[in-house]
N, C-alpha and C positions, 0 to 999 in steps of 0.2 A: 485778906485771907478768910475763908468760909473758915466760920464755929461746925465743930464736931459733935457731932451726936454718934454715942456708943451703946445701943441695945445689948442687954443680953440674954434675952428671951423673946420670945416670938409677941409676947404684952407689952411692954415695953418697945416694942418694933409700931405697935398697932398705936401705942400713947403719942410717939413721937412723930408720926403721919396725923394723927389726929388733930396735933397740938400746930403741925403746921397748916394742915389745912383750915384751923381757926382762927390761924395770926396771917393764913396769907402768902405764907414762906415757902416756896420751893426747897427742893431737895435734889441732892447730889445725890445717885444710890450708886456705894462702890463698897466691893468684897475684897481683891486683896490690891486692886487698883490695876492689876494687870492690864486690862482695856481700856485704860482714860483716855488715853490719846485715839482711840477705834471712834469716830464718829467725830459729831459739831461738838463743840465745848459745850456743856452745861453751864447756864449764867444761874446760878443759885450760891442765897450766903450761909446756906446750909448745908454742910456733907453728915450721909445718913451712911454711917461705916457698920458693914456687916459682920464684920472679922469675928462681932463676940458671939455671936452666932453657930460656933462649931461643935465640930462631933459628928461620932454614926452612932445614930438612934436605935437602928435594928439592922441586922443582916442576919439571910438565914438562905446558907448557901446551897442546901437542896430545893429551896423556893426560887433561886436567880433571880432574890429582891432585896436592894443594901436601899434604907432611908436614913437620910443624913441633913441636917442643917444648911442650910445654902454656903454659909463660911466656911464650910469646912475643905481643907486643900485637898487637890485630885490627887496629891502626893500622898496622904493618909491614906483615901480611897484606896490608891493602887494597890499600898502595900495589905491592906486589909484582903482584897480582893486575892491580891497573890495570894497568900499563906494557904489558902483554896483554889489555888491554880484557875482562877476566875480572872475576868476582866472586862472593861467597860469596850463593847464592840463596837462603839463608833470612833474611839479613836482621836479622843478630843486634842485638839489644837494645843499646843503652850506659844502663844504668842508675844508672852512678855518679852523677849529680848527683842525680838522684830520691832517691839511699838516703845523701848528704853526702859522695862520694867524689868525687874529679877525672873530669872527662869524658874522655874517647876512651883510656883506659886499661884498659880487659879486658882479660884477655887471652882465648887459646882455649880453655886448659883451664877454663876459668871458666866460660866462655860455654856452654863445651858440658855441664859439668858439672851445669848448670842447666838445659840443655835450654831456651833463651831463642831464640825463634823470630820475627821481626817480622811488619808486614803482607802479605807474599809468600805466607805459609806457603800460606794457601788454594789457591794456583797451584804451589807449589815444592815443598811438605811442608816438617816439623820438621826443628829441627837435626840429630836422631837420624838423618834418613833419608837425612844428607848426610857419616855420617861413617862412613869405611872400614874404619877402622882403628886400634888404639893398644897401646902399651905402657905395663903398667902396674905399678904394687906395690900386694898383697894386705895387707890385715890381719895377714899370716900371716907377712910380710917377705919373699915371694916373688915374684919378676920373674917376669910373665906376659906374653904378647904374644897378642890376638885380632882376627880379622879381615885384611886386607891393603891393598893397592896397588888395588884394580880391585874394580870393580862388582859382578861376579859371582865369590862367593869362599865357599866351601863349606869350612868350616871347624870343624863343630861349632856348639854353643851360639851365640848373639850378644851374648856379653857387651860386645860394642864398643857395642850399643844399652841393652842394664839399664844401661853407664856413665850411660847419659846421660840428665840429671837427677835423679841419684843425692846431688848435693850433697855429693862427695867421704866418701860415709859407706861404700862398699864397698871403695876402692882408691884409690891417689895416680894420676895420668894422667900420663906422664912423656913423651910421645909420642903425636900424632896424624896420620891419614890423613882427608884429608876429599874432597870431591867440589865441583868447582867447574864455573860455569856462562858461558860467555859474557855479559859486558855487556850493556843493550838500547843500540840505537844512539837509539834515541828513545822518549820520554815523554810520553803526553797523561791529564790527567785531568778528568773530565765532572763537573762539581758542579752538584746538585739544589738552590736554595735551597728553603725553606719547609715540607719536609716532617715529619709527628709521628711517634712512633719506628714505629707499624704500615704506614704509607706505606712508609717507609724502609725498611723491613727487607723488605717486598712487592717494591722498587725493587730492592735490592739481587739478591734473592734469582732476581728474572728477570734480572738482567745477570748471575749469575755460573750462569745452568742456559742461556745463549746461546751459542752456538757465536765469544764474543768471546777466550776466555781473559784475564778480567778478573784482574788481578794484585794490586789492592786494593781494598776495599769496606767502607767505614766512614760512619759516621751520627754528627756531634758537633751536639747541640744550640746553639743560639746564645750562651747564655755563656760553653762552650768554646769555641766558635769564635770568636768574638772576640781570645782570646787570640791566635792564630795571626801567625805573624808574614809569612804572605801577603794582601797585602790585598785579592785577592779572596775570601779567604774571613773576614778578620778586620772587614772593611766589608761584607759581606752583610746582617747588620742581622738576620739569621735563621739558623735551622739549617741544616746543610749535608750535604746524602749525595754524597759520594763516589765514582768510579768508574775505574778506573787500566787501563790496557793501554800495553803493553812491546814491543820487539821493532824488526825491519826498518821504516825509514819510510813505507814504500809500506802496509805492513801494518796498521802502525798508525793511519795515515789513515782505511784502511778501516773498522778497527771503532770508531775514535772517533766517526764518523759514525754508523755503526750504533747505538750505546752514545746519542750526541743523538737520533738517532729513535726510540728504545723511551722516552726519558723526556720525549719529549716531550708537552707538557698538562701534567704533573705541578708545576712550577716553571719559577722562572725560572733557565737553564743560562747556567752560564760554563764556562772553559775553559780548565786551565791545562796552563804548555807545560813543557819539561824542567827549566829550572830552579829554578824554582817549585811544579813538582812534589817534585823531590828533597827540596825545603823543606818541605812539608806532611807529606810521608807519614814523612819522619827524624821531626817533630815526633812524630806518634804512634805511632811506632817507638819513642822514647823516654819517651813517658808524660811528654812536655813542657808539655802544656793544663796540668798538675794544679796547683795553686796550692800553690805554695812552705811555706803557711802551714798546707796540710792537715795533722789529726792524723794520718788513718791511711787507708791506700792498698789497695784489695784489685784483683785479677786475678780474675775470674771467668770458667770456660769453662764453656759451656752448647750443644745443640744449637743450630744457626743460627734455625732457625723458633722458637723461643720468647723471640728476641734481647729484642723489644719488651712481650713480659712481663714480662722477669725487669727490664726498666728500670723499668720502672712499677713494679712490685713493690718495688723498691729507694728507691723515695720514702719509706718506711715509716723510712730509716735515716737519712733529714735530710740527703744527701750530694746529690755531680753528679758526671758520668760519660761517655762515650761508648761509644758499638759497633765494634770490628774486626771482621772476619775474616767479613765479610758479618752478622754480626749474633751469629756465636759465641765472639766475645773481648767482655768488657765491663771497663772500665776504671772505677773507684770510687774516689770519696775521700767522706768521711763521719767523725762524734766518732768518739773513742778511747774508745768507753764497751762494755762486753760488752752493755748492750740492744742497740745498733746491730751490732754484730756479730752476733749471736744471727738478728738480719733476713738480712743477708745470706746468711749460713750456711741459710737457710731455705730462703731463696728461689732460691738456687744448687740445692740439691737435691732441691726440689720440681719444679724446670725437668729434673734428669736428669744435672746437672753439679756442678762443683764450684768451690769458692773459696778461693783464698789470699793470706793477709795481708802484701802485701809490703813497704809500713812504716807503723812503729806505736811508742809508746813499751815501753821493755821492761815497764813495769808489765801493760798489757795483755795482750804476749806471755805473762807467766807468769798469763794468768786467759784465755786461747783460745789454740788450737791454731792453727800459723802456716799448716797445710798441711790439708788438709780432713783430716779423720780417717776413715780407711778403715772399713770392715767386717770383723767377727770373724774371716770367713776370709782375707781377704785381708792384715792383719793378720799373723799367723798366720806366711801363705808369707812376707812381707816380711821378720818375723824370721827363718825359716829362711834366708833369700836372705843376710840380709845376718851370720849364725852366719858363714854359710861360707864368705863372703871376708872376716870380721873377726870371729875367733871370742871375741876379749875387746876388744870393742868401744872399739878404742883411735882410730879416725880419727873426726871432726867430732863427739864422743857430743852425743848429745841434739839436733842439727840439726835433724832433722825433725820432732822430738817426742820426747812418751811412748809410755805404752803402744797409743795408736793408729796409730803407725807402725813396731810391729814394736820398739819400745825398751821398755825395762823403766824 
């Protein structure tokens, strides 16, 4: 069993990388542990627990700037955020129960370390492009600080963005600035019943090139959507495409109608209101459709127009699935066997995109690679990248792989 180390300052964070990198010792870096099973197993007899680590340090909600400690839960975040009818607009994942860990327990430096971005991103951007700021410890046992307070901050390099989804393998995050968005005051979402994944992703692809500012757009075929624990779309009896706008009530009106007029002929449209919405779009926020009993879960992103290829395609692996992100997120469960995986991995980068394996038993993990594996060159820079803020590869080793991600 790895010995624990508990920081509770950001000094203390900087003593206990210091102290390993002059005895030699790797490090485990985990916050509330939510993503341990996300990636290869870390071989380290050290775990570096961030948990003491919490708190919001500053928020100042006429600024849309909350900095907070990397430990600290998105479940404080949220509620701090509400009480200012604010919120974090990408939309961050809760993955723990998908990967056997307690729900609503991330924290931020997790979330972002992962770069976990929900169904908004298409309208919002990634979490990367919401975060300002941080303080961090290097490989090297050195306190660094990149980026700022505010939006526009010219600072050299962007290493506050290579943090993110880095999977704590360059730097500990002891400190974050992120950028927060006003709440919508209202919610409508337009569901398509009955359409096959080229319809849908045709569907999709005109509501989100419409001058609606469509904020979600997803296609679950009828088995998944059955699951769902809204009964308009778990009683539809068919597949479901999805269509979400946010915002001023008056506003919203306008393009929900809009958004019913462009699909109309296509199916038969329902209509759900805000909190019903809240409910569907968290569910596939969380990768909730996936049945409990799946072996092995893959994320694939792919350009949006090739959504309903790369689904088809993925028949070949015995699995089921749905479309985010208008059709360029696709969500997979399928055997733990390397032929089905071998399909995926195919068919992910024959579309232009890539695939990764986010749970699986470890047997598999050590016979595919959890993260798509890069190209020679790129490859290459990743190992230079991550030499240089971890020159004897003591934080998360082997997280993201081998030799195809820059590790030896």
């Amino acid at each position: 069993m790895a010995e624990i180390l508990r920081p509770a300052s950001a000094e203390e964070t900087r003593q206990a990388v210091a102290w390993a990198l002059g005895e030699d010792k790797p490090l485990e870096i985990v916050g509330a542990g939510t993503k341990r099973a996300f990636g290869h197993p870390v071989s380290a007899g050290y775990r570096l627990d961030l948990s003491g680590l919490s708190g919001i340090v500053d928020y100042e909600p006429a600024e849309l700037v909350l900095t907070a400690r990397a430990g600290t839960p998105l479940g404080e975040i949220a509620a701090a955020l509400a009480q200012s009818r604010q919120q974090l607009a990408f939309e961050p994942a809760d993955l723990g129960p998908l990967l056997g860990a307690p729900a609503e327990s991330a924290t931020l430096g997790g979330v972002l370390a992962a770069n976990l971005s929900g169904p908004r991103r298409i309208l919002a951007g990634a979490a990367r492009d919401h975060t300002l700021g941080l303080a961090m410890v290097t490989g090297r046992g050195e306190a660094v600080k990149a980026g700022g307070k505010v939006v526009k901050n010219v600072t050299g390099y962007d290493v506050t963005k290579l943090m993110c989804g880095s999977w704590g393998t360059l730097g500990v995050m002891t400190e974050l600035s992120i950028k927060v968005l006003p709440a919508p005051e209202r919610t409508r979402t337009v569901l398509v019943a009955g359409l096959d994944g080229d319809a849908a992703v045709a569907c999709m692809g005109r509501a989100l090139s419409s001058p609606n500012e469509v904020s979600g757009a997803a296609y679950l075929p009828a088995a998944i959507a059955a699951r769902s624990a809204v009964s308009h779309v778990a009683e539809a009896g068919a597949s479901i495409t999805a269509l979400r706008v946010e915002g001023p009530p008056i506003s919203v009106g306008a393009r929900n109608e809009a958004l019913r007029a462009l699909c109309a002929g296509l199916g038969e449209i329902e209509e759900l209101h805000s909190h019903n919405s809240a409910t569907f779009w968290r569910e596939l926020r969380d990768a909730a459709p996936i049945a409990a009993d799946a072996p092995a879960v893959w994320r694939l992103s792919v350009p949006p127009a090739t959504g309903a290829g790369v689904f088809a395609g993925l028949a070949g692996s015995e699995g089921e699935g749905w479309l985010d992100w208008g059709g360029g997120l696709v969500w997979w469960s399928c055997p733990a066997t390397v032929a089905a995986s071998a399909v995926v991995r195919q068919v992910a980068q024959a579309a232009g995109g890539h695939a990764t394996l986010v749970r699986a038993p470890d047997g598999l993990k050590a016979d595919v690679p959890v993260f798509h594996p890069q190209p020679a060159g790129r490859a290459a820079l990743s190992r230079r990248v991550r030499e240089g803020f971890d020159p004897r590869g003591i934080l998360n080793p082997r997280r993201m792989g081998g030799p195809g991600w820059g590790e030896t």
